[in-house]
C-alpha positions in Angstrom: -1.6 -7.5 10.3 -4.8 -6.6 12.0 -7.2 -8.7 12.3 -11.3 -7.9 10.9 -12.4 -7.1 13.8 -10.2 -4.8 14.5 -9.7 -3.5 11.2 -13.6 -2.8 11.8 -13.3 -1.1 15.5 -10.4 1.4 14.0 -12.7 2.5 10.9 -15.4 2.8 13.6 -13.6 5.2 15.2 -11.8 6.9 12.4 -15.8 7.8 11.2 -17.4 8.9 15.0 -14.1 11.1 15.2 -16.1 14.2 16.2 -14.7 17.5 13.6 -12.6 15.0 11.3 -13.2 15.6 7.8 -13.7 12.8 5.1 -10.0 13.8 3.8 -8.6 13.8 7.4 -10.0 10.4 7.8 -8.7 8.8 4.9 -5.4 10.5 5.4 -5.5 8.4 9.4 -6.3 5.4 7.4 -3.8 5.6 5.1 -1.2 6.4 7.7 -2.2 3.7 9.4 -2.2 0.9 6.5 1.3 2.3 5.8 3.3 1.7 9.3 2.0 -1.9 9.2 3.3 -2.1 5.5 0.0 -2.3 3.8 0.9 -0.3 1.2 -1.8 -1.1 -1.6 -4.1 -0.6 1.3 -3.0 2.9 1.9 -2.3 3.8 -1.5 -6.4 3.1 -2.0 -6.8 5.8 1.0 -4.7 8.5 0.0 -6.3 8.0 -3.8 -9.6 8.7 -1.9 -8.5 11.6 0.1 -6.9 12.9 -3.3 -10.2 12.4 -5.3 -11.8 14.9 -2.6 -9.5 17.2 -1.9 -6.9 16.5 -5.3 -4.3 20.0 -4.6 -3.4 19.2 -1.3 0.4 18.9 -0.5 -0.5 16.4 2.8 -2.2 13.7 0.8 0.4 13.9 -2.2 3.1 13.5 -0.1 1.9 10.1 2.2 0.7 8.9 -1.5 4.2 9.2 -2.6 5.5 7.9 0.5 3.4 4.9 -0.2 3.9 4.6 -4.1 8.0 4.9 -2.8 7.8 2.1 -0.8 6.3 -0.2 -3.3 9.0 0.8 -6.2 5.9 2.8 -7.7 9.1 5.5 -8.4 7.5 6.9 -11.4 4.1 7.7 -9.4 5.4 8.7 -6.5 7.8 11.2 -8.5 4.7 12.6 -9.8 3.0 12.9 -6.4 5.9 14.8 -5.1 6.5 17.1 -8.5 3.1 18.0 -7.9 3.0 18.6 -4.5 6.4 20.8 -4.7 4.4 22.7 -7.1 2.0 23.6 -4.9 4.2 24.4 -2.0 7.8 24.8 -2.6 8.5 25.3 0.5 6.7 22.5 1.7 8.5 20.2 4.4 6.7 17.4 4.3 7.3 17.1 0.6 
């Protein structure tokens, strides 16, 4: 579990990344949250990152990822239907 102050310093750096977009950021973030099992955490991040940029196959699949790991099978089924939609061929979904 990090603590504040770190959770500060990483979304620090995640914002003074030079050429990282909003999406790229949240998508870090959410990563992040996720490999310490803070899936509510990164749920909220991939939600933001889908609210900017909603048809990308990236941010579906993490949030499905994420949704997967917390039982959320309904949601996460969605995520991924969506993304295979866009990209059949996709890998990552």
């Amino acid at each position: 579990m990090l603590t504040r102050g770190r959770e500060t310093a990483s979304l620090y750096q995640d914002i003074v990344k030079p050429r990282q977009t909003p999406v790229m950021a949240h998508i870090s973030r959410g990563v992040q949250y996720d490999e310490i099992g803070q899936h509510e955490l990164a749920i909220d991040e991939f939600l933001a990152a889908k609210e900017l940029e909603p048809d990308t196959v990236e941010v579906l699949s993490h949030l499905a990822a994420a949704l997967g790991a917390l039982g959320r099978f309904v949601e996460a089924d969605r995520a991924i239907d969506k993304a295979l939609f866009l990209d059949p061929m996709s890998v990552q979904a």
